[in-house]
C-alpha positions as CSV (number, residue, x, y, z in Angstrom):
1,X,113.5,72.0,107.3
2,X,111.6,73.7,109.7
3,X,114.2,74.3,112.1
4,X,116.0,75.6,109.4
5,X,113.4,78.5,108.0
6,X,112.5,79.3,111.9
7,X,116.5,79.9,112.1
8,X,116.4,82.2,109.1
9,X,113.0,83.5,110.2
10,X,114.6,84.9,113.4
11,X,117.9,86.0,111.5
12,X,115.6,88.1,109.4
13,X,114.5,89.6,112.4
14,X,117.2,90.2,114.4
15,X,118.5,92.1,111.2
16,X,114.8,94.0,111.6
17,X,115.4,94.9,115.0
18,X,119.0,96.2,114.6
19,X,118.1,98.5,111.0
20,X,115.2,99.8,112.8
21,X,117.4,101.0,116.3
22,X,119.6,102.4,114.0
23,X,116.8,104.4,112.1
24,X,114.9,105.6,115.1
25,X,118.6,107.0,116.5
26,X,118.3,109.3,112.9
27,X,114.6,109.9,113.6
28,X,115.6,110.9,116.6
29,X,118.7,112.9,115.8
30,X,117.8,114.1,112.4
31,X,114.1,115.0,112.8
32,X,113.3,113.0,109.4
33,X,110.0,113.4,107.7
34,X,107.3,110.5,108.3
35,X,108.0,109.7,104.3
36,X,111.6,108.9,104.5
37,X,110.7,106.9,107.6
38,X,108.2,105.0,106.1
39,X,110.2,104.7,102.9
40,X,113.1,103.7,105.8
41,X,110.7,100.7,106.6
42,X,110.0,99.1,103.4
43,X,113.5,98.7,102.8
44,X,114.4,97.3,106.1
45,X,111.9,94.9,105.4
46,X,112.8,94.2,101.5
47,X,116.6,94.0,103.1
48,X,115.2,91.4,106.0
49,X,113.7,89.6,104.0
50,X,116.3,89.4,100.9
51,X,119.1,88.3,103.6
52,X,116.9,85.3,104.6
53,X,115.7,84.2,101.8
54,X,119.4,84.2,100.3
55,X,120.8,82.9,103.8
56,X,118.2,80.0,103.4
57,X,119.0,79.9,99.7
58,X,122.9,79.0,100.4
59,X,121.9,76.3,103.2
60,X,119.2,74.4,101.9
61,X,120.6,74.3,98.4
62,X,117.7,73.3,96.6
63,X,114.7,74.7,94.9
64,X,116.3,78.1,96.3
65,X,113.4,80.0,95.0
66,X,110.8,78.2,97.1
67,X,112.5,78.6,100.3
68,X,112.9,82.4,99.8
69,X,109.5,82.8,99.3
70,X,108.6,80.4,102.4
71,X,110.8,83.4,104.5
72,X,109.3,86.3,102.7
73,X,105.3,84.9,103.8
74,X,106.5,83.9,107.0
75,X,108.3,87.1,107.6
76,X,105.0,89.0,106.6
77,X,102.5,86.5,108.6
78,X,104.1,87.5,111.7
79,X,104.3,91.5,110.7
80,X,100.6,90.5,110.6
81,X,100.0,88.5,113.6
82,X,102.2,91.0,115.4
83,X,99.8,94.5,114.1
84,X,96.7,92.5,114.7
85,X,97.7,92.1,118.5
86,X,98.6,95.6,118.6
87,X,95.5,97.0,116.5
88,X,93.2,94.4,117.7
89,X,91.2,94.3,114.0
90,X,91.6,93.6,110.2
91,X,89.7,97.4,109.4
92,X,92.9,99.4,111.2
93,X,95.1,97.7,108.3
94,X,96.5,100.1,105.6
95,X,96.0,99.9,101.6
96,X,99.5,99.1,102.4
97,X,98.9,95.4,103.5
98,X,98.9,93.6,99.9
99,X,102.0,95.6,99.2
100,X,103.8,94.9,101.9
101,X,102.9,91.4,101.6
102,X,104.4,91.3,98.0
103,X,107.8,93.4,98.8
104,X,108.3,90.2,101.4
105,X,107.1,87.7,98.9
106,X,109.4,89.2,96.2
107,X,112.3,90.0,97.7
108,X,112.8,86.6,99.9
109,X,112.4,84.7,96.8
110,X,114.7,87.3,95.4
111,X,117.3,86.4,97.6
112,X,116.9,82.6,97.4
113,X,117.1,83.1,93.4
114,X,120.3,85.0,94.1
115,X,122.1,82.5,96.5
């Protein structure tokens, strides 16, 4: 199984790293407001996330739900591995942590549910 979720794990971010190319070529083109950008954000990540948890969903076949929610907190432990490296503390993380945390959560057991 664990091969399996680290598959889906870098699925959901390879379709992180494509969405957010494509939105810094708008930020870039289209001069978009840091709200639309951050709101740009949450859904890549709610869209990451869904994918692979609904990817992971079809292949495992069981408990679906479970396995979506196993992407969604792995997809967020390493959003927070990855901004602790770059910050280098816990007190430069946003009121935004236990939100983000949930959208992942939700929406990779979302898309097990789904599959």
């Amino acid at each position: 199984m664990g091969k399996i979720l680290l598959k889906f794990l870098i699925t959901a971010y390879a379709i992180t790293t494509v969405l957010l190319l494509i939105l810094a070529l708008f930020v870039y083109k289209c001069y978009l407001p840091d709200k639309v950008v951050n709101a740009c954000i949450i859904l890549i990540y709610i869209l990451s996330t869904f994918l692979a948890g609904f990817l992971s969903g079809k292949r495992i076949g069981s408990q679906k739900y479970l396995w979506g929610l196993c992407i969604g907190g792995l997809y967020f432990l390493v959003l927070v591995v990855v901004s602790l490296c770059i910050k280098g503390s816990f007190t430069d993380l946003t009121s935004n942590f236990l939100f983000t945390m949930f959208l992942c959560l939700a929406s990779g057991m979302l898309g097990g549910m789904i599959s």
